[in-house]
N, C-alpha and C positions, 0 to 999 in steps of 0.2 A: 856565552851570551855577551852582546856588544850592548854600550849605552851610547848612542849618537843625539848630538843636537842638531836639527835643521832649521835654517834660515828660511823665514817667510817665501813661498812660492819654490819653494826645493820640493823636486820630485821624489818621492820615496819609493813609490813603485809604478813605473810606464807600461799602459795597458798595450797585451800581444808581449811582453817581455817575457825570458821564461823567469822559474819560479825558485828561488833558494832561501828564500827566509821565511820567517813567521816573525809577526812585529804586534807587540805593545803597546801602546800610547800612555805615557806617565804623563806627561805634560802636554799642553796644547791643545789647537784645533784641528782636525787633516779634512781639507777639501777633497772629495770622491767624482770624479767622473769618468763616463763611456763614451767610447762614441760608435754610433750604432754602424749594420753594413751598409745605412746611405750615409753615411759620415755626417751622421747629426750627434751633436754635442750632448749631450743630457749631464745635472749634475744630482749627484744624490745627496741626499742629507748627511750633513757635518758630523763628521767623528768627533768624540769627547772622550776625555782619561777614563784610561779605563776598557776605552776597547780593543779586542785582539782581530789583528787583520791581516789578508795574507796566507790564509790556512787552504782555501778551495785549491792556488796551483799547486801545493804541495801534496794537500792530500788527493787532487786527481792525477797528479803529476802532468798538468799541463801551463798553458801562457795563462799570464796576468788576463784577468777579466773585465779590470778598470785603473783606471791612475789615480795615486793617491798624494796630494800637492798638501805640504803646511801650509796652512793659513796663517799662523804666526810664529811665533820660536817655540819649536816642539821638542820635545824630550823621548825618544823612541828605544823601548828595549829590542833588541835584532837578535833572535835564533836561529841559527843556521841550520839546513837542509840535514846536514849530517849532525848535528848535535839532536833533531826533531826526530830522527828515525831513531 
């Protein structure tokens, strides 16, 4: 398990990416967005500490479903695909 800190507007996970971790949030806020197949933007409600995200490409074993951006200085624990199996 990695502990990363991300800077404001860092991408953590870019939706259509494939999938190798499972992630944490100890600290911070993580902005959520899709964008759909007419390339419209939607955002989803704000992650808080505490949530775990990042399990659906692993456990379907397919691409990222959406992008997940800090909102501010985040603290993110990272499980790797092979430490999760």
């Amino acid at each position: 398990m990695d502990i990363i800190i991300y800077q404001p507007e860092d991408f953590i996970i870019t939706q259509g990416s494939l999938s190798e971790s499972l992630y944490f949030l100890a600290i911070g806020h993580l902005k959520v967005t899709i964008v759909d197949e007419k390339w419209k933007l939607h955002h989803l409600p704000t992650m808080i500490p505490g949530v775990m995200f990042g399990e659906i490409g692993l456990l379907c074993e397919c691409k990222r479903t959406a992008s997940v951006i800090s909102d501010q200085y985040s603290t993110i624990c990272n499980i790797s695909k092979d430490l999760f199996q």
